[in-house]
Structures are given as C-alpha cells and as structure tokens.
C-alpha positions as a Markdown table, in Angstrom:
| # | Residue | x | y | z |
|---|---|---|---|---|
| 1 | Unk | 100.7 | -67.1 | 69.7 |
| 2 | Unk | 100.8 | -63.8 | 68.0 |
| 3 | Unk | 102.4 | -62.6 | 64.5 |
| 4 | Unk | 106.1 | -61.5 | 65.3 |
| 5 | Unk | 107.1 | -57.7 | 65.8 |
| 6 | Unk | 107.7 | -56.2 | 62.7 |
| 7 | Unk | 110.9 | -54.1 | 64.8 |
| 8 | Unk | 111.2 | -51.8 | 61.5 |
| 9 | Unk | 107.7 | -50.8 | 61.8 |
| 10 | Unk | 108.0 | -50.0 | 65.3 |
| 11 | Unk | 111.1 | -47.9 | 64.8 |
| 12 | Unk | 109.3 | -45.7 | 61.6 |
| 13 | Unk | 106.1 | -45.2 | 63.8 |
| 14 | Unk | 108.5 | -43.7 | 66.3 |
| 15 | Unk | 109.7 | -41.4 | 63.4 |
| 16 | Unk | 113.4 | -43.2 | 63.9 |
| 17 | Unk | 116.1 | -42.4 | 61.2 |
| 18 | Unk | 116.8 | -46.3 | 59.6 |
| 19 | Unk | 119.4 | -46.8 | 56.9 |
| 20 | Unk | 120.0 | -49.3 | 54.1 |
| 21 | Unk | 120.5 | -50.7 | 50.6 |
| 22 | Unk | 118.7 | -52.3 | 47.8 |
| 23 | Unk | 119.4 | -56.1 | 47.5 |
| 24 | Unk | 119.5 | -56.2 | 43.5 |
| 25 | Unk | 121.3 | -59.0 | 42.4 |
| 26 | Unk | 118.4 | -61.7 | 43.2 |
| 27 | Unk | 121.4 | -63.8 | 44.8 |
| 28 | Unk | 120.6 | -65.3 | 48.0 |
| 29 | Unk | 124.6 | -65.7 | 48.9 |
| 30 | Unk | 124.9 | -61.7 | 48.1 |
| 31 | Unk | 121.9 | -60.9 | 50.5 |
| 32 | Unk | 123.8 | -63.4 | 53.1 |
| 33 | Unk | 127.1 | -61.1 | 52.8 |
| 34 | Unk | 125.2 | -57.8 | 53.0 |
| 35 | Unk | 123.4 | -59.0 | 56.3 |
| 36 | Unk | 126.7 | -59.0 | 58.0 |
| 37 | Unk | 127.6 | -55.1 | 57.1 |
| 38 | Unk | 124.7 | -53.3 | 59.7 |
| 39 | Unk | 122.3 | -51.7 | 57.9 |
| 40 | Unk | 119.2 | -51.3 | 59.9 |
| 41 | Unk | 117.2 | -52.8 | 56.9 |
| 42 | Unk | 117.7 | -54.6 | 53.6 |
| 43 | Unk | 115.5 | -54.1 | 50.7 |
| 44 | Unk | 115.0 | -57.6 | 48.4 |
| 45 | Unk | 113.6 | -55.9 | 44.8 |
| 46 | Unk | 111.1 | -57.3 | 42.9 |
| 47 | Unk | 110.3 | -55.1 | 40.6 |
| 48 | Unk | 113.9 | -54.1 | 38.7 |
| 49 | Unk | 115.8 | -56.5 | 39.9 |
| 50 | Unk | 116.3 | -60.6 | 38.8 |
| 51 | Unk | 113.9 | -61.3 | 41.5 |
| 52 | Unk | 110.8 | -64.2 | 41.6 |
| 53 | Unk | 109.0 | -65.6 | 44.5 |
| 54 | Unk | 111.2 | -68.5 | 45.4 |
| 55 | Unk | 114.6 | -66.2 | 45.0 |
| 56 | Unk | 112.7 | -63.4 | 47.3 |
| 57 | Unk | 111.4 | -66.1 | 49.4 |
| 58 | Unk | 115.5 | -67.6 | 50.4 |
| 59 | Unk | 116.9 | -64.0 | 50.4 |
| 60 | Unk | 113.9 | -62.7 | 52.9 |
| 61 | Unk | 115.1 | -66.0 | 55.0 |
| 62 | Unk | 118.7 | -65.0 | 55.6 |
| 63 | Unk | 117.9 | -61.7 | 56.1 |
| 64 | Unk | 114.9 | -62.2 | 58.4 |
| 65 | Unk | 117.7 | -64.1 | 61.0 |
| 66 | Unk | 120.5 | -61.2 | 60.8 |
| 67 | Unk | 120.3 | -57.5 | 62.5 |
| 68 | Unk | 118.6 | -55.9 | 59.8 |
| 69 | Unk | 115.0 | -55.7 | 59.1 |
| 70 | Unk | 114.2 | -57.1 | 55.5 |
| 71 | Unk | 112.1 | -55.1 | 53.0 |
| 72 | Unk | 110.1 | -56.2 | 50.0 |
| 73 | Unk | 109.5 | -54.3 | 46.9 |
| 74 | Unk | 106.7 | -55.7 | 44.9 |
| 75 | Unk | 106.6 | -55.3 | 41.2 |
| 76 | Unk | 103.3 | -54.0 | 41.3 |
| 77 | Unk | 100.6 | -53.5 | 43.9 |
| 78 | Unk | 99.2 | -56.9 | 42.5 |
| 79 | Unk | 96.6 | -58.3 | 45.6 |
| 80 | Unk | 97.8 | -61.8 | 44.8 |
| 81 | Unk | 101.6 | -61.2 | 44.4 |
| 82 | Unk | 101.0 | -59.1 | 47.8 |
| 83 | Unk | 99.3 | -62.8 | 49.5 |
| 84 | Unk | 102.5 | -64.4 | 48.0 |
| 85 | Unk | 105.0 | -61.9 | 49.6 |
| 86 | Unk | 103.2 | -62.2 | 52.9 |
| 87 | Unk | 103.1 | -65.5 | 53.0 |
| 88 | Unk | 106.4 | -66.3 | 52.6 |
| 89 | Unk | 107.0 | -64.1 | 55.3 |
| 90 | Unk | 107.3 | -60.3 | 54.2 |
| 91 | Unk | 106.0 | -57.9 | 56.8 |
| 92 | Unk | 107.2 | -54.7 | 55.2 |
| 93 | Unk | 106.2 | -54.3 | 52.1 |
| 94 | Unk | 106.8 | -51.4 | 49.2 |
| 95 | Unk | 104.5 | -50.6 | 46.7 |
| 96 | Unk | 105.5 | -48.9 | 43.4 |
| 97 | Unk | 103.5 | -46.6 | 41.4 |
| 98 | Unk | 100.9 | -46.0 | 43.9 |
| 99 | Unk | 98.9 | -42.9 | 42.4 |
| 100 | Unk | 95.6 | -42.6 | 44.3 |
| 101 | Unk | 94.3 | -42.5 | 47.5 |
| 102 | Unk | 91.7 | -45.5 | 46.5 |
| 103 | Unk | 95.0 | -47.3 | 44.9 |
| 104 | Unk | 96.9 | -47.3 | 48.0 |
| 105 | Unk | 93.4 | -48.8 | 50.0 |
| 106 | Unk | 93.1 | -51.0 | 47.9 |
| 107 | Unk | 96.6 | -51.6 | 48.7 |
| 108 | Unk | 96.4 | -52.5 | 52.4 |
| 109 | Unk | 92.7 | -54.1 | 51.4 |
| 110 | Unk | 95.1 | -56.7 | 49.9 |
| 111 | Unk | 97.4 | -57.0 | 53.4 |
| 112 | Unk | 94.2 | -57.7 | 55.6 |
| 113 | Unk | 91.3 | -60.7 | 56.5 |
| 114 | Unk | 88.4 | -60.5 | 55.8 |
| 115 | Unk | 85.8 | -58.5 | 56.7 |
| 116 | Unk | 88.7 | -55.8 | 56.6 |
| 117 | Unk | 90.3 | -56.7 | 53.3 |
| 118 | Unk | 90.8 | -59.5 | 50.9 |
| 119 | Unk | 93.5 | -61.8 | 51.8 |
| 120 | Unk | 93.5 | -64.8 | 51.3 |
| 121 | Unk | 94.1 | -67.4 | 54.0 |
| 122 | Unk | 96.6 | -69.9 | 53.7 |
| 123 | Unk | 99.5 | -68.7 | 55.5 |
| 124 | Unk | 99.6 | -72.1 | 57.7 |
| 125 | Unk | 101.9 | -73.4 | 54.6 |
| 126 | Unk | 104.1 | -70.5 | 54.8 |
| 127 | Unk | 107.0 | -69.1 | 56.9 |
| 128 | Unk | 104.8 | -66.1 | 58.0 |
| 129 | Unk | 103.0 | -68.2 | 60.5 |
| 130 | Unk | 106.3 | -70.2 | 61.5 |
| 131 | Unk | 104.7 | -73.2 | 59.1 |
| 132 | Unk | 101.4 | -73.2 | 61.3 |
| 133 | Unk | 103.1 | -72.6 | 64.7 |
| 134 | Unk | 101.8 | -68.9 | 65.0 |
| 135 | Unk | 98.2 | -69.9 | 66.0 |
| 136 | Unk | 96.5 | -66.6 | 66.3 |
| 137 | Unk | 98.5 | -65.0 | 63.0 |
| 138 | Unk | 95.0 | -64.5 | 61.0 |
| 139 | Unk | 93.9 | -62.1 | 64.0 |
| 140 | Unk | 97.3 | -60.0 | 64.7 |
| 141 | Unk | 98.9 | -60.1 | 61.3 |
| 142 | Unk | 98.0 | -56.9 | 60.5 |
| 143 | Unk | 99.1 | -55.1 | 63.8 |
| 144 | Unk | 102.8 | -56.0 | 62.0 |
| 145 | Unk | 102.5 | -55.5 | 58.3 |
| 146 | Unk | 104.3 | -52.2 | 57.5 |
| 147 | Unk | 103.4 | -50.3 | 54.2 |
| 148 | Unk | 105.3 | -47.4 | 52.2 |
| 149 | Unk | 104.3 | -46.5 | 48.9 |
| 150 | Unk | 105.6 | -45.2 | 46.3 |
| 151 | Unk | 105.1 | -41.5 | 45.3 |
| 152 | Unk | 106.6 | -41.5 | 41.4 |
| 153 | Unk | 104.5 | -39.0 | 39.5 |
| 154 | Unk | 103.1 | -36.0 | 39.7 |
| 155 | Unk | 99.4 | -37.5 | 40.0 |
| 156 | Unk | 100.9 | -39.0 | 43.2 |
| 157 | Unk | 102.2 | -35.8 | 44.4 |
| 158 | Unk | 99.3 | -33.9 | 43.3 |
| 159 | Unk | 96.9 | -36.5 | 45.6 |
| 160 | Unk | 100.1 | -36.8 | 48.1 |
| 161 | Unk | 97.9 | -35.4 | 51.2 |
| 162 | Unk | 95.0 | -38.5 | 50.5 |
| 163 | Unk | 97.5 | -40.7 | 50.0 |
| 164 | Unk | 98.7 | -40.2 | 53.8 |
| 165 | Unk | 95.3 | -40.1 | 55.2 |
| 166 | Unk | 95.0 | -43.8 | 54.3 |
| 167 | Unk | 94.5 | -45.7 | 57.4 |
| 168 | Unk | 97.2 | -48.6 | 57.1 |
| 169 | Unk | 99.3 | -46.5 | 55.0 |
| 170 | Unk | 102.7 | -46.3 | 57.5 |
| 171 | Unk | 105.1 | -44.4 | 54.9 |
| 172 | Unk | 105.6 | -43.1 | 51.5 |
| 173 | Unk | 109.2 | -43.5 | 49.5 |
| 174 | Unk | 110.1 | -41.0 | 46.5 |
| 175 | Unk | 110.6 | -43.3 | 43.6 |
| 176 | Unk | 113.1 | -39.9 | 42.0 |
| 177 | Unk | 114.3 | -41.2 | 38.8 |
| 178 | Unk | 110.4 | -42.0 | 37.8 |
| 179 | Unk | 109.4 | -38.6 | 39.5 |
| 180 | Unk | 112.5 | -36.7 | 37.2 |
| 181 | Unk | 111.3 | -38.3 | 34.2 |
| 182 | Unk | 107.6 | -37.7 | 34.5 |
| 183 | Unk | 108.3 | -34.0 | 35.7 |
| 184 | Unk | 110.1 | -33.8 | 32.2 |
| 185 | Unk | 113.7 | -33.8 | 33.9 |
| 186 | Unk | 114.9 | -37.3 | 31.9 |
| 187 | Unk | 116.0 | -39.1 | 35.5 |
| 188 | Unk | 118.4 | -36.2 | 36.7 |
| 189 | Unk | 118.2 | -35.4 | 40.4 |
| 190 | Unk | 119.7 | -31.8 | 39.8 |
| 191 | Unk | 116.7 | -29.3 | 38.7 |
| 192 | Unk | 115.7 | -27.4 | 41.8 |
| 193 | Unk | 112.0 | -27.7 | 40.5 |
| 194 | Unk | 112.3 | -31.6 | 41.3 |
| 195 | Unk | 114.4 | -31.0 | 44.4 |
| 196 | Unk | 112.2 | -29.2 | 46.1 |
| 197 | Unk | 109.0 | -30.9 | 45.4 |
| 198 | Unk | 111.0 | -34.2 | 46.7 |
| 199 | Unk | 111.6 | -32.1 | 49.7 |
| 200 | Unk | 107.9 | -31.2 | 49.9 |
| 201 | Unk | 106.6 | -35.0 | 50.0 |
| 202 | Unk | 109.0 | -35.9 | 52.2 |
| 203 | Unk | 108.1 | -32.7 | 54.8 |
| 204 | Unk | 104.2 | -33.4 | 54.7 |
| 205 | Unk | 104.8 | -37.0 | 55.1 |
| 206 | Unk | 106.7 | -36.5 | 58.1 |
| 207 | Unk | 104.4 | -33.6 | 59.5 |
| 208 | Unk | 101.3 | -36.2 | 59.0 |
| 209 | Unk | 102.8 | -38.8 | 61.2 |
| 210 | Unk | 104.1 | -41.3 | 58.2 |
| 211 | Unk | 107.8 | -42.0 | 57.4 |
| 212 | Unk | 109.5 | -40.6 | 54.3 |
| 213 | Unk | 111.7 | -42.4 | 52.1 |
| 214 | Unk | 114.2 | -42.2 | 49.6 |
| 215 | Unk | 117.7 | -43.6 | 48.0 |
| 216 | Unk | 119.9 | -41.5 | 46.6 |
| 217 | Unk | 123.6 | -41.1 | 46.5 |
| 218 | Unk | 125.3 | -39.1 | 49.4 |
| 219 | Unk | 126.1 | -35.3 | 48.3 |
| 220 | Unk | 123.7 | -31.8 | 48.7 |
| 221 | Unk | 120.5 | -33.5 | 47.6 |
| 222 | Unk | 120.7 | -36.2 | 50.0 |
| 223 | Unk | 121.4 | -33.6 | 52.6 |
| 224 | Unk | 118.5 | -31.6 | 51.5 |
| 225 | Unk | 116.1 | -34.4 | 52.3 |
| 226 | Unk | 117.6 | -35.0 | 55.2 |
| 227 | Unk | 117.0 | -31.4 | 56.5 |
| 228 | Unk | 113.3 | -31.9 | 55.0 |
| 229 | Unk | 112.8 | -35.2 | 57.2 |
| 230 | Unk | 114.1 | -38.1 | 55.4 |
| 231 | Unk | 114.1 | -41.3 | 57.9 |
| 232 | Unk | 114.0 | -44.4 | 55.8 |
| 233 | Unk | 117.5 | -43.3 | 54.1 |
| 234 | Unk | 118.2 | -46.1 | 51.0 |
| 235 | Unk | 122.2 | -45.2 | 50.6 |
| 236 | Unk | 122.4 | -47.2 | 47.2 |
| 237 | Unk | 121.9 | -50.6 | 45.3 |
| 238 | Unk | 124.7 | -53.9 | 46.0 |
| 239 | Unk | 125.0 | -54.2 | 41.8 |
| 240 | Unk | 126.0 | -50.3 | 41.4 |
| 241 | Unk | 128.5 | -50.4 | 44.5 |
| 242 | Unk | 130.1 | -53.5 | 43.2 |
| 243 | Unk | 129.5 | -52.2 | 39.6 |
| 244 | Unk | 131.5 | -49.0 | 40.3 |
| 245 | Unk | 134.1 | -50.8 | 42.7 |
| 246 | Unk | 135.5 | -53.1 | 40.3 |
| 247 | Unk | 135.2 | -49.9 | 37.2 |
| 248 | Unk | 137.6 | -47.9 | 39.8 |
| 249 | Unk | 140.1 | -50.6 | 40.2 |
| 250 | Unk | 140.1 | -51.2 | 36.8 |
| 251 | Unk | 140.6 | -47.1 | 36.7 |
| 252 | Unk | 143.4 | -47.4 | 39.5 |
| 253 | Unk | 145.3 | -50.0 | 37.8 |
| 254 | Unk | 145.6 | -48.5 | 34.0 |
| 255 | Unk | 146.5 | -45.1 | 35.7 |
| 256 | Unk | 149.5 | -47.0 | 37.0 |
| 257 | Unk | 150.0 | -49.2 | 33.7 |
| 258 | Unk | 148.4 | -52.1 | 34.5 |
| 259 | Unk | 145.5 | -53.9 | 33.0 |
C-alpha cells in the first residue's frame, strides 16, 4: 500500500492556479470552519502563528478530511521539526528563509530515507502511514511530499536560479513583507523596485517548471503577479479577516450612533 496522493502537488506540477488562506489562530475549531468555505488549500502556520506540534497535528486532521489540501509552514527548515511535521501527516510543506541552493537540499535531505536523505523512520506511530496501515510508505513517501520555499531576501533572490534547480524543490513562495524590509522598503508592498523583482521570482519560477507563490491582498499588485504567473495565490490570513471584520462593524455602528 502506497503513501496517499498529495492532490495539491499534482495540481502545482501541472502549473494549476490553487487558492487559499493562512490558518493563524492555532484553533483547531477555526481551521474546521474554514474547511467548509472552498479554498483549494489551507495553510496551518507554524512559524507566526500560536502554533505547536500537537495544535498543527488536530488542525492538519480536519483539514486533511475536507476539500482543501492542507499546507504546513514550518518555523524553520529544522530536519527534526521537518520528521515531526511529516509524521503527523504533512505532505506539503513550506520552508521559511530558505537562502541557498545547499539550504534548500538540505531541505528535501530532511523529507527523504536513507540513502537519499536523513529521515528518520518512525512514521508507523504516526497518521502519515494511516498508524502502520500504509505498508510500503518508507519507499513512496517521497513521490508525494510537496516542497515550496521561501524566497525572503535578496541572497535568496540573488541565488533564486540554484534554488530552482534543486531536484525535490516543487515551488518557491515570496515571503514580501521580509523581502520589503530587507530591500530597505520597511514591509510596504508599494515601491516599484520590490514589485518588480517579486514579479521576477515569480516569472523564472514559473518558466523553470516550479510553482510560484504569494499572499497578498487583492488590488494592482496582486494583479501584477498574477500577470507574471502567480499559481499558489494566498488571498489573506483567518486573524486579519476576522480582525478587520469585527473593526468595520464597530466602524458601521458609531457612524450610525451606536457603540
């Protein structure tokens, strides 16, 4: 019996335009209420977000059994954090800060068996393998672990083209506030300098064969990454859409004298 279909991998590889949100709150109930909305896949943070293995581990559960494809961010690229992840069941995985092409192989080094990498194996006690039903996961495991990495800095984009070459490597994903901030633009999305080097990842990711990613609020940028490429679209975070919802009802209501 083989490892499952990683369906979200699939539909990248094609170069398929997938949509979804961040799962912030590190509240499984939350992730259970977002699984009903559509998206094509959820993403379960780990790395701003209140998250820890055991509150990633019962969010990736819910979501795993709706229509959307779960995501997990890692807080770091960590090799035993990465075994953890896996092991409960993760099978797409996103990697901050991931500078170098030797970072990011070291990367899916972490994702594979030996002799190809240096996981470790122990999945038999985890969900990945269906708790030891999924008898031959140690030799197809890897055929359905999906990898995008995080392009934040200018190192990153200055070694963008190695970075793709890495075989295992199925995507990148423009972290932009860090990229803003290390290009000296303090998180702001607006100088056309940062636009259009975002723009540039995403088009040589696309024209090498990998996905490109982002989140971003609708509006011209979004629409210019679009136009560059873009097809793992992150649309926003749960916390800020339920942040700003409940700040514009409070607006609405004192503009008509309540509150």
């Amino acid at each position: 019996m083989a490892a499952p279909v990683n369906t979200l991998k699939h539909r990248l590889a094609k170069g398929e335009v997938v949509n979804g949100i961040w799962l912030a709150t590190g509240e499984p109930y939350l992730a259970e209420v977002a699984a009903t909305a559509g998206f094509d896949w959820l993403l379960i943070d780990g790395e701003h977000a209140p998250n820890d293995l055991r509150s990633i581990s019962a969010q990736l559960a819910i979501v795993r059994a709706s229509g959307s494809a779960p995501v997990v961010r890692l807080v770091s690229d960590d090799p035993n954090r990465i075994k953890m992840a896996l092991d409960v069941g993760a099978q797409t995985l996103l990697i901050p800060m991931v500078n170098t092409a030797e970072q990011a192989r070291d990367v899916v080094r972490a994702t594979r068996y030996a002799p190809d990498g240096i996981r470790g194996s122990g999945a038999a006690l985890g969900r990945a393998t269906d708790f030891g039903k999924v008898t031959d996961y140690i030799q197809t495991a890897h055929h359905e672990i999906a990898i995008l990495v995080q392009i934040e800095t200018q190192t990153a984009v200055a070694n963008l083209d190695a970075i793709l070459a890495v075989e295992g490597i199925d995507g990148v994903f423009v972290g932009p506030s860090d990229l803003s901030v290390d290009m000296g633009h303090g998180g702001s999305f607006e100088p056309q300098d940062f636009q259009d080097t975002v723009f540039d990842v995403i088009a040589r990711a696309r024209a090498a064969g990998k996905a490109a990613g982002i989140i971003a609020p609708e509006g011209a940028f979004l629409e210019g990454c679009r136009a560059a490429g873009l097809n793992f679209v992150g649309l926003g975070a749960d916390i800020v859409i339920f942040a700003q919802v409940l700040r514009d009802m409070v607006a609405a209501g004192k503009s008509k004298g309540g509150y």
